[in-house]
VMD Tcl script that draws the C-alpha trace (Angstrom):
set ca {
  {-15.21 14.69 -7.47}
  {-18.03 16.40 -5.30}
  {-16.18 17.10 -2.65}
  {-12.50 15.71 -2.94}
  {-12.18 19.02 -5.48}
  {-8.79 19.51 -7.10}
  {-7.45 22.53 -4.98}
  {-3.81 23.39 -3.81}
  {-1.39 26.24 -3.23}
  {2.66 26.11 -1.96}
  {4.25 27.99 0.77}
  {7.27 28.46 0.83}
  {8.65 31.26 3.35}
  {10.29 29.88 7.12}
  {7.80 32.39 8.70}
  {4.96 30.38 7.58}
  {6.34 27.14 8.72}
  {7.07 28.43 11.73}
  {3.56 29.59 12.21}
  {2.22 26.67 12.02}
  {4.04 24.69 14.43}
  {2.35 27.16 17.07}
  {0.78 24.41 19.64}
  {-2.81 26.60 19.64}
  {-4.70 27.51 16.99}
  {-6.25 30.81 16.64}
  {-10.24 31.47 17.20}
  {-12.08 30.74 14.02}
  {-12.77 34.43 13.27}
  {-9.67 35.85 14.48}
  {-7.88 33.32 11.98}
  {-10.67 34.40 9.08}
  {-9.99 37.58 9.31}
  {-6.26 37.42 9.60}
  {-5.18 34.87 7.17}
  {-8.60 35.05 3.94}
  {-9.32 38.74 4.78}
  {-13.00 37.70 5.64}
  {-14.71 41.05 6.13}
  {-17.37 41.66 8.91}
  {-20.22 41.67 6.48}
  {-18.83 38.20 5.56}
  {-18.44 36.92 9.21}
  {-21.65 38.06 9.96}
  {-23.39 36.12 7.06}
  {-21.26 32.91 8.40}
  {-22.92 33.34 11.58}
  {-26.07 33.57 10.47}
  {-25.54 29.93 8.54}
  {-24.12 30.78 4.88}
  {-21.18 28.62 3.53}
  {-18.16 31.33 2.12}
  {-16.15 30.19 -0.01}
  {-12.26 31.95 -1.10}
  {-10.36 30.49 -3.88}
  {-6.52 31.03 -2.97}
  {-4.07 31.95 -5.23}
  {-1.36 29.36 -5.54}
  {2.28 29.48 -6.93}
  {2.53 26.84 -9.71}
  {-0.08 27.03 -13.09}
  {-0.89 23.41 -12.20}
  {-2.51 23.89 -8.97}
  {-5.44 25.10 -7.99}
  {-6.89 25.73 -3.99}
  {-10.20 25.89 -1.97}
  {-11.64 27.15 1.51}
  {-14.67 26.78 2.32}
  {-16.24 27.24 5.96}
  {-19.94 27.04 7.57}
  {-21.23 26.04 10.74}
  {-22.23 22.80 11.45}
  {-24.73 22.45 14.52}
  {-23.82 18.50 15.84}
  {-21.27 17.28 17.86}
  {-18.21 16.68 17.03}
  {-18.67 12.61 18.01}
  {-21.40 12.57 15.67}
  {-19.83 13.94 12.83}
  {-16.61 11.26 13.16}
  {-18.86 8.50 14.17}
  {-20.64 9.72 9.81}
  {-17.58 10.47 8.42}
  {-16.32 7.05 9.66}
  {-19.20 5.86 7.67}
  {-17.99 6.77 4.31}
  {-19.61 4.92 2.11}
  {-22.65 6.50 3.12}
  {-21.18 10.02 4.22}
  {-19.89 10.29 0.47}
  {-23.31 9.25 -1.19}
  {-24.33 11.30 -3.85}
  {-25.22 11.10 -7.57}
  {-21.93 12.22 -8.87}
  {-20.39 8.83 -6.69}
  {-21.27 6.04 -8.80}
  {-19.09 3.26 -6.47}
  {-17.21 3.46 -3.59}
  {-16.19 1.39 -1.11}
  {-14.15 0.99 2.14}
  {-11.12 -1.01 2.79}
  {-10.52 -3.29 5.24}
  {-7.56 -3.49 7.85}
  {-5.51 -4.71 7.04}
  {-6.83 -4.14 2.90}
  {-7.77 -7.01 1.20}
  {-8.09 -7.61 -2.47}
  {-11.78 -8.51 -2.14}
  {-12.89 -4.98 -0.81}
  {-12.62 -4.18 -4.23}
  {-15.37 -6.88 -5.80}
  {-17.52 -4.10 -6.55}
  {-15.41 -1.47 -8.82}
  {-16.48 -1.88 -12.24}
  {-15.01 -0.94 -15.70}
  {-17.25 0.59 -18.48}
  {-16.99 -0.44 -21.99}
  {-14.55 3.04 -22.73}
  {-12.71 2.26 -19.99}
  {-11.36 -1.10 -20.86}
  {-11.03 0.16 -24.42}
  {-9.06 2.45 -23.83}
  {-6.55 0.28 -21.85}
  {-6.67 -1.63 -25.11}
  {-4.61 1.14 -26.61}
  {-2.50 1.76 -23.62}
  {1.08 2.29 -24.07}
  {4.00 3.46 -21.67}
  {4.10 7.44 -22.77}
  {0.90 7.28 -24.33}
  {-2.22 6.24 -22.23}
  {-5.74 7.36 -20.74}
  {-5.01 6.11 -17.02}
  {-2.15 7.02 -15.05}
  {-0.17 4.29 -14.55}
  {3.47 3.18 -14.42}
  {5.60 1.56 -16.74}
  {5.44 -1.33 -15.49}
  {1.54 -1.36 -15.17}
  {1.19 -0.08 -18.55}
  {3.10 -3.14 -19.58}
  {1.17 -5.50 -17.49}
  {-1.97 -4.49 -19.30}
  {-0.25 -4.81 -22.57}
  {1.19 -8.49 -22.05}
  {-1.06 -10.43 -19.25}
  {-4.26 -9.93 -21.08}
  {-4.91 -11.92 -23.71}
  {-7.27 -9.28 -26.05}
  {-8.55 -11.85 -28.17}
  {-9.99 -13.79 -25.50}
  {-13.77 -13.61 -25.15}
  {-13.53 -12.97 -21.21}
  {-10.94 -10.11 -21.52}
  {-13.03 -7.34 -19.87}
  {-13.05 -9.28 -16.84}
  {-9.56 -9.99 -16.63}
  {-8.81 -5.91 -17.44}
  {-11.09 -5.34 -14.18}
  {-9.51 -8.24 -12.66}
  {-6.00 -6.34 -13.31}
  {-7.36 -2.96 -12.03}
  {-8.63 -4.28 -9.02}
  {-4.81 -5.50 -8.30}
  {-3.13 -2.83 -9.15}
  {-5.19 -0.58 -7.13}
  {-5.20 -3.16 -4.17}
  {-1.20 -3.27 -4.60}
  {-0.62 0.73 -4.19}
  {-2.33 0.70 -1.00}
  {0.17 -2.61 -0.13}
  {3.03 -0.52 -1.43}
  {1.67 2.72 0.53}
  {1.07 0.75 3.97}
  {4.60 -0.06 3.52}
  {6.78 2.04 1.88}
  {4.64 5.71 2.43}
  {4.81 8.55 -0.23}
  {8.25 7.18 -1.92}
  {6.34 3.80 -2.70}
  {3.75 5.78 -4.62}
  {6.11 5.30 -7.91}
  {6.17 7.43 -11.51}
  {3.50 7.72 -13.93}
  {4.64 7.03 -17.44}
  {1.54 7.44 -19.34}
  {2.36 10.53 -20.99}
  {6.00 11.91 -22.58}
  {7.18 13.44 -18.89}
  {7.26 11.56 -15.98}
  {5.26 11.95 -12.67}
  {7.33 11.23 -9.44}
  {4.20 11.29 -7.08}
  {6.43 11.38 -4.12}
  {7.68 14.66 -5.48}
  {4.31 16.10 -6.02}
  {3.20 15.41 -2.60}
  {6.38 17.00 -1.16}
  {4.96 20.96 -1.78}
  {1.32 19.63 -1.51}
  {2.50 19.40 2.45}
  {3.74 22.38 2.82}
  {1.81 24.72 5.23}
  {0.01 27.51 3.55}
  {-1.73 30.54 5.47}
  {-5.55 29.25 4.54}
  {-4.80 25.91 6.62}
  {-6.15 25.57 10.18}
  {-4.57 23.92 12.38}
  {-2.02 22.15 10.47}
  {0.37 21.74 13.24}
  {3.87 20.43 12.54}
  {3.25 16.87 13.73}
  {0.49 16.19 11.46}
  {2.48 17.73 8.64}
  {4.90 15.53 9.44}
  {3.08 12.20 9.69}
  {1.40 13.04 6.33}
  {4.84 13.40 4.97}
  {6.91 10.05 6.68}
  {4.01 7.60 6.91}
  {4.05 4.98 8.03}
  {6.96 6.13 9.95}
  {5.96 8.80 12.15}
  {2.58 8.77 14.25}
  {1.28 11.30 16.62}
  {-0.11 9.92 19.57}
  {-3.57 10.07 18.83}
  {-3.91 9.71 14.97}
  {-7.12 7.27 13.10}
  {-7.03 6.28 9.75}
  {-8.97 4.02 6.60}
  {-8.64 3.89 3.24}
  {-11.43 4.12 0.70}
  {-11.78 3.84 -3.06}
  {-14.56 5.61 -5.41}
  {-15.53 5.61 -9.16}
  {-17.13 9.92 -9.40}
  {-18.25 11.64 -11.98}
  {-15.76 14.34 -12.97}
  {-15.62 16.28 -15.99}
  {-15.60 14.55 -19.36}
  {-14.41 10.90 -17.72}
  {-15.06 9.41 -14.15}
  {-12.42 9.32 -11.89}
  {-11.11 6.33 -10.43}
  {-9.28 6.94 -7.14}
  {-7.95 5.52 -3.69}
  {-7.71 7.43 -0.70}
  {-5.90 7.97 2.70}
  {-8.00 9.47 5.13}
  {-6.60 10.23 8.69}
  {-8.11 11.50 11.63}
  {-5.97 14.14 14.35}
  {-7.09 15.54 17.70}
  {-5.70 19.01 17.80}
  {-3.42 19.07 20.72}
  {-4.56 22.58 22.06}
  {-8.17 21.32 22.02}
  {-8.72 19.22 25.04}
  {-9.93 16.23 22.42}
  {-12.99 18.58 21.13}
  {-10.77 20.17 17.49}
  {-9.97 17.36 15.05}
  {-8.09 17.57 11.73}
  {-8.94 15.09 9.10}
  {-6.39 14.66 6.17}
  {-7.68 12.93 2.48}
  {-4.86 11.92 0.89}
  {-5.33 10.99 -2.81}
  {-2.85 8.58 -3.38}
  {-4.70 7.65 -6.51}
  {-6.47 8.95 -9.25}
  {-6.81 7.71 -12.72}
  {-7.89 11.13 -14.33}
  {-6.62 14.40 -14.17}
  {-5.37 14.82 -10.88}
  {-1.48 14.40 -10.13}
  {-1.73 14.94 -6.16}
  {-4.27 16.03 -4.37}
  {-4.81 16.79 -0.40}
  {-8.17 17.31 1.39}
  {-7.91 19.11 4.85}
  {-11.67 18.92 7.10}
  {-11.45 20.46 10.32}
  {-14.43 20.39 12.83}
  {-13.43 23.22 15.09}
  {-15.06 24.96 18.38}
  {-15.16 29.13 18.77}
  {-14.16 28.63 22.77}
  {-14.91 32.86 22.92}
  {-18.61 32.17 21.36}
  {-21.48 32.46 23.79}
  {-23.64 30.18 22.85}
  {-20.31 27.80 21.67}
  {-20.15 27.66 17.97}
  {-19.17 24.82 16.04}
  {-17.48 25.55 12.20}
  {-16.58 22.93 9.65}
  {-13.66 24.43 7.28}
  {-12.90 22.42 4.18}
  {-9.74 22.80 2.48}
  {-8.41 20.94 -0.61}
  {-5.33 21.30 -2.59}
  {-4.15 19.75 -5.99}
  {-2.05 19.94 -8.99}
  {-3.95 18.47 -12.11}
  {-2.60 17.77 -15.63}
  {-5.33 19.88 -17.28}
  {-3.30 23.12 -16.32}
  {-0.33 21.84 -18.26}
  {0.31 23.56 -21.54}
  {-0.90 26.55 -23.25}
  {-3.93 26.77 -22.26}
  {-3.73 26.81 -18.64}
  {-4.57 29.95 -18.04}
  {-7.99 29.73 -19.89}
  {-8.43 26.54 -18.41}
  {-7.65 27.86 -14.63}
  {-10.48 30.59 -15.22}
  {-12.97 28.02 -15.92}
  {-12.56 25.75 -13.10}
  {-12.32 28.10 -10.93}
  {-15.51 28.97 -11.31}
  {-16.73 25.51 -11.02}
  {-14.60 24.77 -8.33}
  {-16.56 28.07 -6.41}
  {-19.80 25.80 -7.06}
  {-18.90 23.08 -6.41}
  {-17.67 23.61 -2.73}
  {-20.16 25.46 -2.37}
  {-22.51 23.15 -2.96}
  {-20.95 19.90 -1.67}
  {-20.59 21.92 2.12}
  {-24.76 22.65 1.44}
  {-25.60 19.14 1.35}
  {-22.77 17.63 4.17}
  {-24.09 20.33 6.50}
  {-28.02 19.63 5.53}
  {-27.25 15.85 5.82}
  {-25.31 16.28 9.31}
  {-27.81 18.56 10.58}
  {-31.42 16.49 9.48}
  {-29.89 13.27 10.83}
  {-28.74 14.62 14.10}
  {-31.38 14.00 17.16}
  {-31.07 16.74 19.42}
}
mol new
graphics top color blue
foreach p $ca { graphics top sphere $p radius 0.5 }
foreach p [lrange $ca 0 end-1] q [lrange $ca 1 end] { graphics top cylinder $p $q radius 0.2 }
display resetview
């Protein structure tokens, strides 16, 4: 996806966590330099409006992790009040559909996802350890038994099927958090998504201001809430690699406590994807340098995810090669958010 990348790493040491539950977070450049060993040269060409980009090294074969930073020039009001909008913050050619959910979700907000020819195909052939979507068992076998194949209207009632399932995660989700996001079965191991999530969560020294209490709401949702916490869902059909990806996500919106309402941390939790990607967490924060004379605003975008296409031999060969597209492609997708922001915003 443009920019819901697959990028992750794991942290495991007690020192980290209990960095950050510090209740401030460090100035932008004191934290750069620190934590991604961003060299002056580098924090010089930041302030003079580049995008840098580091590419963390994570712990597990299967996960891969982005940073990327520039400065955005617009309030911080304008930039939720956009990303609120995002149907038409996300637009791009590589989104072919998307579309927001309602609250509460309804099935209907889904009318207009739409399967291709392949796509139905290939749920044609779908079988519980052997199939092109990740699904469970028990959605594999839904597929398998409540279409009728034969029937001249059976690509409508495979999209039909889709939309429910997809419309019954976020049900299950609302409900039931991270445990209710079930096991994949389409291939010979099982996925326990709850699982994957659990080191997706973990703080890592690249994230800013991931303070304990968001950690934990993005861990025991619905349970826990901080006191000032916003959030949607949102699904979207992207172009990505060799097959479009299918996914529905969680996005949530934090106030950073230390930052007098200006800081806020916005979490995209993919608790969906149909392709390639097993977990995945995006991390936007829209931060203030309060040491900056004129202030200086920063948007850092972080994402983290494990993705089947590092499994197996390969992975290493594999991990070279989209790393360098994931370079580019954050890159690029922070180009165009901060061009967009920046041309639409009337001074």
């Amino acid at each position: 996806m443009q920019y819901i990348a697959a990028i992750t790493l794991i942290a495991s040491s007690f020192a980290l966590t209990s960095h950050f539950a510090e209740p401030s977070s460090p100035e932008p450049q004191t934290f750069l330099r620190k934590q991604l060993a961003f060299t002056a040269i580098e924090l010089s060409a930041l302030e003079g409006g580049q995008i840098i980009i580091r590419l963390p090294k994570t712990a597990e074969t299967r996960e891969v992790a982005a940073f990327a930073i520039g400065r955005l020039d617009v309030p911080v009001e304008f930039f939720l009040k956009r990303m609120r909008d995002i149907v038409n913050f996300k637009k791009s050619d590589n989104v072919l559909q998307i579309g927001k959910f309602s609250d509460p979700p309804r099935l209907e907000d889904l009318a207009n996802l739409a399967l291709d020819t392949a796509e139905v195909e290939s749920m044609r052939r779908c079988r519980v350890n052997q199939c092109d979507f990740k699904m469970s068992a028990s959605a594999i076998e839904r597929f398998r038994t409540q279409v009728n194949w034969s029937a001249p209207d059976y690509r409508h009632r495979v999209t039909a099927l889709m939309h429910e399932m997809l419309f019954e995660s976020v049900q299950h989700y609302l409900h039931g958090g991270n445990g209710a996001l079930g096991e994949y079965s389409d291939k010979t191991y099982k996925l326990n998504v709850a699982e994957e999530f659990r080191s997706l969560l973990q703080p890592a020294p690249y994230m800013y201001g991931y303070e304990a209490e968001f950690q934990k709401y993005l861990q025991e949702f619905p349970e826990s809430r901080p006191a000032y916490v916003e959030h949607f869902f949102y699904w979207s059909k992207e172009k990505f690699g060799l097959k479009p990806v299918i996914s529905v996500t969680h996005v949530t919106v934090y106030k950073l406590s230390d930052a007098r309402g200006e800081d806020v941390l916005i979490a995209s939790k993919g608790i969906y994807a149909n392709h390639y990607f097993e977990a995945s967490l995006g991390l936007t924060a829209f931060i203030h340098s309060k040491s900056s004379e004129p202030q200086r605003t920063y948007l850092i975008y972080i994402n983290r995810s494990k993705t089947d296409a590092l499994r197996g031999f390969f992975a290493g060969f594999k991990r070279s090669l989209i790393s360098g597209s994931l370079r580019d492609g954050a890159k690029k997708s922070m180009e165009m958010v901060k061009e967009k922001l920046e041309a639409d915003y009337v001074r």
